[in-house]
Each structure stands twice: as C-alpha cells, then as structure tokens.
TORDREN-375017 format. One record per residue (C-alpha): x, y, z. Coordinates in pm, whole numbers, padded with zeros to 5 digits, always signed. Each point is the difference from the previous one (the first is absolute). Layout:
TORDREN-375017
XYZ ...
***
This chain:
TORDREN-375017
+09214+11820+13159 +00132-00134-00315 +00116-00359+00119 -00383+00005+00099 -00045+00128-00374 +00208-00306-00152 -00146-00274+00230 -00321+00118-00180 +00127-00016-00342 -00077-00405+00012 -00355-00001+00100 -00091+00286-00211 +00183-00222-00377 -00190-00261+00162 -00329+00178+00057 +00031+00128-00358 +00060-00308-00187 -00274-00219+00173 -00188+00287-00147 +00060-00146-00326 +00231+00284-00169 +00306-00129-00166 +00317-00059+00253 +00226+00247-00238 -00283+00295+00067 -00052-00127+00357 +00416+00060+00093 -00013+00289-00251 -00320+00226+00221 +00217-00160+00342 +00262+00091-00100 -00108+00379-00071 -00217+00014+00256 +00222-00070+00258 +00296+00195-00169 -00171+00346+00035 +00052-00073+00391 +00377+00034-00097 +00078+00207-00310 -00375+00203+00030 -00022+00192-00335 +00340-00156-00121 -00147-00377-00065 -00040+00046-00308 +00394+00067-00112 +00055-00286+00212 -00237-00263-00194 +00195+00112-00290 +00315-00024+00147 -00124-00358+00030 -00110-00122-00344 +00302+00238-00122 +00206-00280+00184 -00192-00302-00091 -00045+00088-00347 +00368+00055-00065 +00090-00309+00211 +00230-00219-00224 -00100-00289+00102 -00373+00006-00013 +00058+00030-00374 +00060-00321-00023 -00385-00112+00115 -00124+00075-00315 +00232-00153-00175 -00056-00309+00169 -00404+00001-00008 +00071+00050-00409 +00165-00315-00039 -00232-00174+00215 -00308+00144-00217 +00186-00093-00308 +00089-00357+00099 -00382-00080+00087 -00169+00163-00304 +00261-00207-00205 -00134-00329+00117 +00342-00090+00134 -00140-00065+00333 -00211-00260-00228 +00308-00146-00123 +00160-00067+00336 -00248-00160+00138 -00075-00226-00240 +00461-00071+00008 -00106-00029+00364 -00235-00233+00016 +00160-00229-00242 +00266-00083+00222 -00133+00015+00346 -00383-00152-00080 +00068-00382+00073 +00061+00119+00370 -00281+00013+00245 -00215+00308-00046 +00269+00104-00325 -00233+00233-00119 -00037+00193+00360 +00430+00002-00023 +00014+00108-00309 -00195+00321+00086 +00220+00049+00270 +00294-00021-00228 -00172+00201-00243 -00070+00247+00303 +00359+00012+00062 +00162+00070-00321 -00258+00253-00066 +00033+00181+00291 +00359+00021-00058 -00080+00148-00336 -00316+00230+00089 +00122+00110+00343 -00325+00111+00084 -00261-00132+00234 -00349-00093-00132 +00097+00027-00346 +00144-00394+00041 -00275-00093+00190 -00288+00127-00292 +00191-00143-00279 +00092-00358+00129 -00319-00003+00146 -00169+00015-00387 +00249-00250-00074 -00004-00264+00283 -00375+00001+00134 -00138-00179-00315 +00278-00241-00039 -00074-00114+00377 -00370+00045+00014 +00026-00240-00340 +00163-00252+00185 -00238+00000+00291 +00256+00156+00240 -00133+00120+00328 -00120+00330-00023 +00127+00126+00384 +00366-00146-00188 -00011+00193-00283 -00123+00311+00172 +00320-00041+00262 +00186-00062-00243 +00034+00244-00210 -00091+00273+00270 +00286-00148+00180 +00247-00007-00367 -00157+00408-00092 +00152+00109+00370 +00342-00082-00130 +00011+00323-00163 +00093+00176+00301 +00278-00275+00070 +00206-00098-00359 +00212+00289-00125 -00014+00197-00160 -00269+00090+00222 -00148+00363-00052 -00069+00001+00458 +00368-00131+00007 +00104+00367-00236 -00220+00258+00225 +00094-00182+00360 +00372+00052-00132 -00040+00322-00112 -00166+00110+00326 +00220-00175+00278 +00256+00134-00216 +00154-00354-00088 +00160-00205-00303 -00236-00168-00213 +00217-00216-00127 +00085-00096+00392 -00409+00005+00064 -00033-00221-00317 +00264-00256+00077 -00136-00030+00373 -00344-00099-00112 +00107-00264-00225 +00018-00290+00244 -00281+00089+00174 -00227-00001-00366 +00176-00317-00086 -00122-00163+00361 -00315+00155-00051 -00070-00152-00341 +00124-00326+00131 -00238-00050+00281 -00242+00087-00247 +00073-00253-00212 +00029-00256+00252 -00326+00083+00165 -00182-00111-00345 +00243-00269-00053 -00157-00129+00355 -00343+00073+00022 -00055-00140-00338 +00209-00361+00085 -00232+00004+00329 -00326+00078-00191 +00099-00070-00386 -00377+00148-00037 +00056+00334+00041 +00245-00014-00320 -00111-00280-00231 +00311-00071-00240 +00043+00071-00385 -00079-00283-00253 +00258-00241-00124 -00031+00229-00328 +00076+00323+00099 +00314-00118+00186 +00135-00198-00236 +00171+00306-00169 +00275-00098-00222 +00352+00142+00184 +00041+00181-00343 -00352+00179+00039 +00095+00098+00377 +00356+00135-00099 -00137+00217-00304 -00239+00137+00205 +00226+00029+00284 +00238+00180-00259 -00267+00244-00139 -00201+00088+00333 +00218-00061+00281 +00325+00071-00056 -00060+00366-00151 -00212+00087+00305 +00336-00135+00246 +00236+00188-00189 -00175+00329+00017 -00069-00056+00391 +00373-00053+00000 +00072+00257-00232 -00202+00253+00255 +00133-00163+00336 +00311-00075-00089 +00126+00360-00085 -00151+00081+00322 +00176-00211+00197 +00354+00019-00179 -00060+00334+00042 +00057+00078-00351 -00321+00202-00008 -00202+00228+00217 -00374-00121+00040 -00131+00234-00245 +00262-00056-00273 -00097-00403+00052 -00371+00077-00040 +00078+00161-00298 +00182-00335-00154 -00309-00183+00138 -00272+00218-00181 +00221+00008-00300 +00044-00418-00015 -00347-00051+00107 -00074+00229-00319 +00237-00244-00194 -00112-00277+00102 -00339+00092-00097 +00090+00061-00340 +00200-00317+00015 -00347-00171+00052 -00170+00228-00279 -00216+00168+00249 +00058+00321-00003 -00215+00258-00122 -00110+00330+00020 -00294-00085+00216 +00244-00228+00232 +00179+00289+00059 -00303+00271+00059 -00100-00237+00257 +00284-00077+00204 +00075+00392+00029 -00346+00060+00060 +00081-00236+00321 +00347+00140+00074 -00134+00320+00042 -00344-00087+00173 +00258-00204+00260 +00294+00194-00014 -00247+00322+00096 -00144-00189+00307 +00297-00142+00138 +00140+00379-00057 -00324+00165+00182 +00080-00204+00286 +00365+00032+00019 -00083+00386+00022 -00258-00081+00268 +00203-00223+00211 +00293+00206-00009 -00183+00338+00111 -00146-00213+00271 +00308-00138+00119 +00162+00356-00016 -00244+00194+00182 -00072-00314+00229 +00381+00053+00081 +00028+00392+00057 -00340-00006+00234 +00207-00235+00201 -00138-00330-00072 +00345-00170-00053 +00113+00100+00354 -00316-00120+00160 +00042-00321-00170 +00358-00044+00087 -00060+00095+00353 -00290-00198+00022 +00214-00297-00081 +00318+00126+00236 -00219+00028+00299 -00143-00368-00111 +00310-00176+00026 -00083-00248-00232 +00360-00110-00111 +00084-00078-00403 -00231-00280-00005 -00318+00171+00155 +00079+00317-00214 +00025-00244-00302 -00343-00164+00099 -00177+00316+00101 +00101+00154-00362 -00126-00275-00181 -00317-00072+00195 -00082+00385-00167 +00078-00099-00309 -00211-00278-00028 -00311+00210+00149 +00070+00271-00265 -00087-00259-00252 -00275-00005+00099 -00076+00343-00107 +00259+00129-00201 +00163-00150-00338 +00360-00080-00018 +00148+00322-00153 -00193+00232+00291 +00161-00190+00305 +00322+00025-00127 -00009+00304-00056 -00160+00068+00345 +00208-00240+00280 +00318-00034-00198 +00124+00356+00077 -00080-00057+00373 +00088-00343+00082 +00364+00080-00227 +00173+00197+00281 -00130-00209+00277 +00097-00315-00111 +00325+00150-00113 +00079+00146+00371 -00103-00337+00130 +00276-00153-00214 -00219-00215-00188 +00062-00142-00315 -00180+00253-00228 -00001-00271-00329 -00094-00248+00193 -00294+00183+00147 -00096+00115-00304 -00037-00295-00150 -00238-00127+00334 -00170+00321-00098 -00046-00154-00355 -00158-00312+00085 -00244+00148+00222 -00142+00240-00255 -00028-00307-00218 -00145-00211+00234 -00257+00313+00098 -00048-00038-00380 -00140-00317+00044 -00200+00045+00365 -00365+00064+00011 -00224+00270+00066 +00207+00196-00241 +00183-00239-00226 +00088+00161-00277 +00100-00308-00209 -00374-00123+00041 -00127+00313-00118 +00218+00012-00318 -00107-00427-00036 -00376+00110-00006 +00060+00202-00248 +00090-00305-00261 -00098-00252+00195 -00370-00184-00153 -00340+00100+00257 +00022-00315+00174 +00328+00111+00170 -00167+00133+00293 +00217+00219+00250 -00048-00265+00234 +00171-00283-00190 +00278+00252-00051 +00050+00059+00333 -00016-00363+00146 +00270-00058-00333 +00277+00269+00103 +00031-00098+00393 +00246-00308-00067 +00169+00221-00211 -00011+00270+00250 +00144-00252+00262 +00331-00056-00246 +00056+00352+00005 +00066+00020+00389 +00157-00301-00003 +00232+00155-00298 +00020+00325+00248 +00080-00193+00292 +00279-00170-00201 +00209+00322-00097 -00066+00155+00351 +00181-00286+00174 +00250-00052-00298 +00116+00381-00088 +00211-00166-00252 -00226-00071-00232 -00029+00356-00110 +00278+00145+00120 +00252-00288-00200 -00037+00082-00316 +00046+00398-00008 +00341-00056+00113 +00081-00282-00226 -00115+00096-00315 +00235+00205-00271 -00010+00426-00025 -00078+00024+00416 
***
C-alpha cells in the first residue's frame, strides 16, 4: 500500500503545479497529504521537525548572504562598470560585444551566485549595446540566455551550496569540480560567436574606428576601477572556499561585506541602495527557503512511504550498469526542468539518486556535476525555459518567444556537447578537488 502511495506522490506535485499553484505550496499540500498515510495525526510535528532542520541548517545561511551581495553589486552599477572594462578589451573581436556579455555573465555569476538575477541585469546592460549595433536579435537573445544560465555553473553557485548540503558533500570539493566544466562551457560560448560572426560578419556588425581606439591608459584605469575590484572580491569569496580557510557562510559574509565596500568605494551607497537589496534578499532568500522546506518534506515522506526502495529496485531489477544508471538519472533531470525550477529538483532526486549511485560505485562529484549541467541546460530548453521567461521580462516587445527560442538551441547544443565532454573525461571535474590546497 504505501509504495503504491509514493509512486503517486509524482503525478499528484505534477497535477498540482500544472494547476498553476506555486511549486513550494504544490510539494508543501504533497507532501502533507501523503504524510498523514504515515504519521496520521502526527504530520504535523513532523513538518516541523522539518523546517526545525532546515532553518537551523548552517549552511543554508550562507544563501542569503550570497543573494545580498549580488543585489548590492547590481544596484551599484558595478555590473555597468564591468561591462563597459569588458568590452573595451574584447570589442575589436568578431561579435566583441556578444563576448563581452558572456564575460560579464561570468564574473557576475561568480559574484551573484544566483540564477536569473545575472541574466535580468546583463540583459538591461547588453541588449541595447547590441541592438545599437544592429546585432542579430536570435544572437543576442542566445546569448545572453545562454551567459544568465551560468549561474547555476560558476561558484559560488547558490544550486552548488543546497546539492552539497543535501548529498551530504564538500562544497569546496563540489565547487572545485565544476570549475573546468564552467570554464569549457564559457569557452564554447565564446567560440560559437567568435564563428558564426567570421561566417556571417552580419549578424554582429563591428564597432567604429572611434570607439576602439581607446587610449591603453583609458582601458587600464578603467580596468583598475571596474574590473579588478569585482576579481578580487570573486577571489576574495572563492578563494577562502577553496583554501578552505572559510566555511561557505563565513565567505558569503566577506562577499556581502566587500560588495558593501566596494559600493561605497564607488560612492553609491545609500540608504535606498540598501532598502532595496534587502527588500530582494528577503523576497529571494524566503522563496528559495519555502522550497527547500517543500522539497525536503517531499523527499522525506517520499522516502518513508517507500519510494526510495521502489526506485532502487526498479533500477536493480533493470540491470542497467553505471553508465545506464548515469543516463537514466539524468534523462529525469532534464524532464524535471521542464516543470520544476532548479532548487525543487534538487531537493527532490538528489536524496534518491545519492545512495544509488553511491552503491553502484559511481563517482558521486563527478555525477553531480553531470547533474549540474543538465539543470542548466533544462534552463535553457523550451517549453519551459526559464531563462526565456526571465529575458521577456527586460527584453523590448519585438523579442517574441519565438526568436528566443530559435536563439537558445545552438546554445543548447554546446551544453550537451560540454556534458558529453565531462562524461567521457571524469577528470575534468574530478582533477581539481584533489589538487587544490585545504582538501
């Protein structure tokens, strides 16, 4: 009776959030709903058994922490300042202003750590310098979809901190595995709209003679005032991480205090700068938590119905072997995008796939980071597409959902290949966590 319960659990989230009701609700009434099967009148001392835990989780501290100095670095018009450093040294090359949003992507999803927040800000930034230029809108679009679904790649990303905390792994180990992979990610990228726009110069007509011939003395002030700062406090944040000098939390807390700096630095904060950036901190920082509650009581009750032993017999009595298990898992993962946002499938398959692909001997930083890349590139795939929908939301009327879409599949493409590349080279996320110092 209750494995029958738990195979149910799926359809009924699913049921619920094509319903329209917000996936943290939709996992939260699941979650309960099914629950009374097990702990009847006791559910209730349960749920709060649950947000007891997550609440008081260490680690989860540091989410705000991070989205703070994200909020603070965009309302400063830092994110301004680096791309303009950006473009001043990369726009002679073919389609420079299309790699310098991916740069600008980058480094500010190494300092925001949270997806769709880089997305919505370069986006404000990057679509009128392009569309000035008479780039091609299906480019732009790609583009910077493609550069906003780094979030969930470059530490220190916030998916990296909660898929840590709940396969019970390092995050410095987590964060050093990803690296390569986000480095090989934003280098196809790059190379993509290096190519297309030498085989069609068209789609990314160039800068005057004017505007790049910026004395070296202009480019290295700027570079020393924009750039630089924004570096340091990435490595500042990473750094301790990965030297394991500092927990996670402790680093966020240098991050939101240097992004603070810096913003007085550039004479931009105020009382109003700061208002708003809490006001988003805490409008994120509740969401993210609403879900973290919602997945976990999922998970948990998905578990003691007997949904974790179905699955894991399910895949014994397969036979798939590592490589099947590994493609099964992430052929899930990818479908969940399509319904679910980052944070809630996590939260849902990480707790079951963890023991399987643990008992199958299976490299468990190597598959997460496959896991990684396939929620980004879900990120990026159509009906869903949550980087489209965040796009629209900047993006000028004439950016119609079907330019969008045509713009993201190339980009879409690089992402499997990317995938492909660290499933038949494990090394290239399992190198650095046992190279680097404080592991």
């Amino acid at each position: 009776m209750l494995p029958a319960a738990a195979a149910l659990m799926f359809p009924a989230l699913f049921i619920l959030v094509f319903a329209g009701i917000p996936v943290a609700f939709s996992l939260l009434a699941t979650a309960f709903g099914f629950g009374l099967l097990a702990f009847g009148s006791k559910m209730g001392i349960q749920s709060l058994g649950v947000i007891e835990g997550v609440s008081t989780n260490y680690l989860f501290a540091s989410i705000p922490l991070f989205v703070f100095m994200g909020a603070v670095l965009e309302r400063s018009g830092i994110a301004r300042r680096l791309f303009q450093a950006t473009q001043y040294w990369v726009g002679w090359m073919p389609g420079g202003l299309a790699v310098a949003a991916i740069l600008i992507c980058t480094i500010f999803a190494a300092s925001a750590g949270v997806v769709g927040a880089v997305e919505v800000v370069v986006g404000i930034m990057a679509i009128p310098a392009m569309a000035r230029y008479g780039y091609d809108k299906k480019l732009i679009t790609g583009t910077i979809c493609a550069g906003g679904s780094l979030g969930t790649m470059v530490p220190p990303s916030v998916i990296v901190i909660i898929y840590a905390s709940v396969a019970q792994m390092s995050v410095g180990k987590l964060f050093a595995g990803i690296i390569i992979p986000a480095l090989l990610m934003v280098g196809c990228f790059i190379a993509y709209i290096v190519v297309q726009c030498i085989l069609d110069p068209a789609k990314a007509p160039g800068l005057s003679r004017q505007e790049l011939a910026v004395p070296l003395a202009e480019k290295l002030k700027v570079t020393a005032t924009a750039l630089l700062p924004g570096i340091v406090l990435i490595f500042l944040v990473l750094g301790t991480i990965l030297a394991g000098v500092a927990s996670p939390t402790e680093a966020a807390a240098v991050g939101a205090l240097g992004a603070i700096v810096l913003a007085l630095l550039y004479r931009q904060l105020t009382v109003r700068l700061l208002i708003e950036a809490l006001t988003v901190t805490v409008k994120l920082s509740t969401m993210i938590a609403f879900i973290i509650v919602g997945g976990t009581l999922f998970t948990s009750i998905f578990i003691v119905l007997g949904g974790g032993v179905l699955i894991s017999d399910g895949v014994h009595d397969l036979a798939l072997g590592q490589w099947g298990i590994i493609a099964l898992f992430l052929f899930i993962v990818f479908l969940a995008g399509f319904v679910l946002d980052w944070t809630s499938i996590v939260l849902i398959v990480v707790p079951i796939f963890a023991p399987i692909i643990k008992s199958a001997g299976i490299d468990e930083f190597w598959f997460a980071v496959l896991v990684l890349i396939t929620i980004q590139t879900a990120y990026l795939t159509p009906p869903m597409a949550p980087s489209i929908f965040y796009l629209k939301g900047v993006a000028p009327a004439d950016y119609t959902y079907k330019l969008m879409y045509q713009g993201v599949i190339p980009f879409i493409v690089l992402q499997l290949l990317v995938l492909a590349i660290v499933a038949l080279v494990p090394w290239t996320a399992s190198y650095l966590p046992t190279v680097m110092v404080g592991f």
